[in-house]
N, C-alpha and C positions, 0 to 999 in steps of 0.2 A: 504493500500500500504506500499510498505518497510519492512523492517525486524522483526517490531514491537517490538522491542527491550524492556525491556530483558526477554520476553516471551520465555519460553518452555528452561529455561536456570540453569546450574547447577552454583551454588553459594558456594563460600570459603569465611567467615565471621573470623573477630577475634573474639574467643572465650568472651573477655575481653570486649570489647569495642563494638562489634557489626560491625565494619567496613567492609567492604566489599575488600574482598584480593584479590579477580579475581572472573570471569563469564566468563561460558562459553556455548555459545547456542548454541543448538543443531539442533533445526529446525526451522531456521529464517520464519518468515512468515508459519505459521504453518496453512494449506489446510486443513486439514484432521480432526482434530482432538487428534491429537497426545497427545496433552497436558506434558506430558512427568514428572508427579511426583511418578515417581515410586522410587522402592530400591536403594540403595547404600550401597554396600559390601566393609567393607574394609580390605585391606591385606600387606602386608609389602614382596615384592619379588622384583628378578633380572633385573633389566633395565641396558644394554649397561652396564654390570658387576660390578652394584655398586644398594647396596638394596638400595630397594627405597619403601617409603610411598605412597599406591595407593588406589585411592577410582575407583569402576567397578560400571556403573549404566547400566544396561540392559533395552531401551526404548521401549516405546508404538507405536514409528519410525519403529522399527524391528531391530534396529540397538544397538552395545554394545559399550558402552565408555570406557577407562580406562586413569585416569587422575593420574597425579601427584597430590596428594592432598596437598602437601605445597602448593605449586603455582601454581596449576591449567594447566601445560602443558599437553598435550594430550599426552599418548604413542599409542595407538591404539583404533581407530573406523573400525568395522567390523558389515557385515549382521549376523544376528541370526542365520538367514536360506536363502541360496541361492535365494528362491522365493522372497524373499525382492524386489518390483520392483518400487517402486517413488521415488529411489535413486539409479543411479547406483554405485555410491560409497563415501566412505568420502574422498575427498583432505586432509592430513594426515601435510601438510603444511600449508594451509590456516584454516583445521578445518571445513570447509564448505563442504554439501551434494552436490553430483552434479548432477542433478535433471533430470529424464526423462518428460517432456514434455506431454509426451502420459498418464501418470497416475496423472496429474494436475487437480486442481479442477478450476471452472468458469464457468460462467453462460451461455455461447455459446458451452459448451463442458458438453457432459454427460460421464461420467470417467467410464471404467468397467476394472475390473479386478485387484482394486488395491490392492497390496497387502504390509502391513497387511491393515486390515478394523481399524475402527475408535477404537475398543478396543484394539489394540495394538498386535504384535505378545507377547509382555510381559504387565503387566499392575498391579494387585495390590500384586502379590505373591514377599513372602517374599523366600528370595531364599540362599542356605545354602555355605558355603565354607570350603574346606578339606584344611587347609595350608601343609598337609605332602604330596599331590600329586599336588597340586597346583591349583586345580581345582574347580570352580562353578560350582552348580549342581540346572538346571534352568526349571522352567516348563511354556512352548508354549500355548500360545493361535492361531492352522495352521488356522486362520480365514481371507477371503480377502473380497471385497465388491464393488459393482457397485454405485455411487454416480452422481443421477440426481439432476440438482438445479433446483428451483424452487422462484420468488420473492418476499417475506416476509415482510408486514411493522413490523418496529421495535415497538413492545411496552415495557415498563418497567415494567421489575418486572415478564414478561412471556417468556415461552421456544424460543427461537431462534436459528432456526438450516437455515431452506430459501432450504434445501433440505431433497429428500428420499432417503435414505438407505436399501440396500439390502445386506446381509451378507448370506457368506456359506462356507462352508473348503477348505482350498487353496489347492494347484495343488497336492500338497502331500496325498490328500484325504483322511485325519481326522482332526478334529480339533484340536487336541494338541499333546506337544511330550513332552517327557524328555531330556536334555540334558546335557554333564558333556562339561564344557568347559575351558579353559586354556584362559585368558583373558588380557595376556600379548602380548601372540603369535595368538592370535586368534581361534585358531585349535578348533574340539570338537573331543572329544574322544570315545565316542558314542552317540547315539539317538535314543530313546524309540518311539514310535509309541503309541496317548490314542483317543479311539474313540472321546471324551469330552475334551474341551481345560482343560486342568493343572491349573487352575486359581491361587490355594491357596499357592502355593512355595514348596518347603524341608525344608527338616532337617537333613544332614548328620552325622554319628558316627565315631569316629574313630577306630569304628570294621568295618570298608568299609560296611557301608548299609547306604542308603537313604533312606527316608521316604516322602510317600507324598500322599496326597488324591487328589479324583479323583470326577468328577460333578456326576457321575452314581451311587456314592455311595460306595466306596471301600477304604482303606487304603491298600500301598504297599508299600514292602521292596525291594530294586534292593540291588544288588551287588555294587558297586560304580566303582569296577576297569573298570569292561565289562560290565554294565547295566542289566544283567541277573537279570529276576525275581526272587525272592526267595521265597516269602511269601505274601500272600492277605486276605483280611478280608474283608466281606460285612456288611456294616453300612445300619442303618435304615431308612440315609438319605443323599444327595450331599456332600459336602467337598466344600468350598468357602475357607477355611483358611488354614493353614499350622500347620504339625505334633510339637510339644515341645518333648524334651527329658529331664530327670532329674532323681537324686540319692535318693533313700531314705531308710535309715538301711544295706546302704551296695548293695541293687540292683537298676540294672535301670531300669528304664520304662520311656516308651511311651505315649502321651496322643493327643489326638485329639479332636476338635469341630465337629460336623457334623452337618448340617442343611442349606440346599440349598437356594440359594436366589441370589443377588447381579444383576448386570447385564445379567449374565448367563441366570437367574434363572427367569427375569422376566414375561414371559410367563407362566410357568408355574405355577408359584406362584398366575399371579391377571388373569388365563385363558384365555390371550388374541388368537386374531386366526389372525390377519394382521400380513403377515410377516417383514412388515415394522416397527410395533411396536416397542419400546425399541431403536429406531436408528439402529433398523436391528437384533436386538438381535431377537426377535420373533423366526426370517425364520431360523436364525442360529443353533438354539437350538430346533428345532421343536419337534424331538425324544426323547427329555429328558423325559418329563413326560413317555413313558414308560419303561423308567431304574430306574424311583427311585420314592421321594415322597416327600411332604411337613415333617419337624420334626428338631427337632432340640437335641442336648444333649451333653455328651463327651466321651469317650471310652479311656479305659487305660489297657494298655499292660506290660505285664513284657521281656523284656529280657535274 
């Protein structure tokens, strides 16, 4: 009961000392699973006409933060993606989600439709920012999920979840997308469409291309202004991580991990066939195994 304070909360530490300068939580009382340790970008842009120092965390909620990171004030919380629905929105004063009822989790109520599902519309990609257009450039897990409970004695030291999960691609009918977004104003500037959630992040240039792999086994370049594809490459296996760029003798190149696994990938990997497996991951990702394959290794690109 209660807020379970300071779970699922972003934290401003003195560097020096360790002290704790402000927290700030994001999903009190967190149902879901949300967990919420993902990325935090940071950027230095225009607030109410005076730069300002800003850390952007894009949560496993579905929802994006952008905090003053001196002091922790909030300039805006916004949904990722409109289907966002166990919040209709963040109070931008209090800070607080303001919660639909209907996609609540509890023991007398079997939840369907929520959306995101327990891995988060975002979750462990590492996601890149262009400071010359302003923009983050973010990649989607479109996954939402039906959540029955079930009663569970607690043992120590074993899985505890007390429910089944069921995962499948939200309304938008894929499971992932790209997106470039402005995360002062909230706005996105486009949105890519990927059969496979985005897991692993970008990596922006400032020759406007993006970079980022894909679960089915591809590495692509967008355009960064308008999202246009420009360029794709088939790897000889998924993508969980995120593209690096760097200089050497003068040229640049690209390098990438390939090698499927993580959450996604858990079906495929230990062959399971319950779609409840993995906390839903299973049913989610059912088609993976025939776009790609177990392997792992790196792949390096020139420019």
């Amino acid at each position: 009961p209660g807020d379970n304070k300071w779970t699922m909360t972003i934290w401003g530490r003195d560097v020096n000392t360790g002290e704790a300068k402000f927290g700030y939580q994001k999903t009190p009382h967190d149902e879901w699973d949300y967990a919420g340790v993902n990325y935090m970008g940071l950027s230095e842009q225009v607030v109410d006409g005076k730069k300002t120092k800003l850390l952007t965390h894009p949560d496993r909620n579905g929802l994006v933060y952008t905090l003053n990171r001196e002091n922790g004030d909030l300039v805006n919380a916004f949904k990722i993606d409109d289907t966002v629905n166990w919040a209709k929105k963040v109070d931008l004063k209090t800070g607080l989600p303001i919660r639909d009822p209907e996609y609540s989790t509890h023991m007398d109520h079997e939840a369907k439709g929520i959306c995101p599902s327990a891995m988060g519309y975002h979750n462990q990609g590492i996601e890149s920012y262009d400071p010359a257009k302003k923009l983050f450039f973010m990649g989607i897990n479109h996954i939402c999920m039906d959540w029955e409970p079930f009663m569970l004695p607690y043992r120590a030291g074993q899985f505890f979840v007390g429910a089944t999960l069921n995962m499948y691609p939200g309304p938008k009918g894929t499971l992932g997308q790209v997106k470039a977004m402005n995360a002062v104003s909230g706005e996105f500037e486009w949105e890519v469409k990927e059969k496979f959630a985005v897991w692993g992040g970008t990596t922006a240039t400032a020759g406007d291309l993006v970079f980022y792999g894909t679960l089915d086994g591809y590495i692509k370049a967008l355009n960064s202004k308008t999202g246009e594809e420009l360029w794709k490459f088939k790897l000889p296996s998924g993508v969980i991580g995120h593209p690096i760029t760097y200089l050497h003798d003068g040229k640049q190149y690209v390098a990438i991990y390939y090698g499927v696994g993580g959450w996604p990938g858990v079906g495929l990997v230990f062959d399971l066939k319950d779609p409840t497996a993995g906390l839903g991951a299973v049913g989610a990702f059912k088609e993976l195994a025939h776009y790609t394959q177990m392997g792992g290794g790196v792949m390096v690109f020139s420019l």
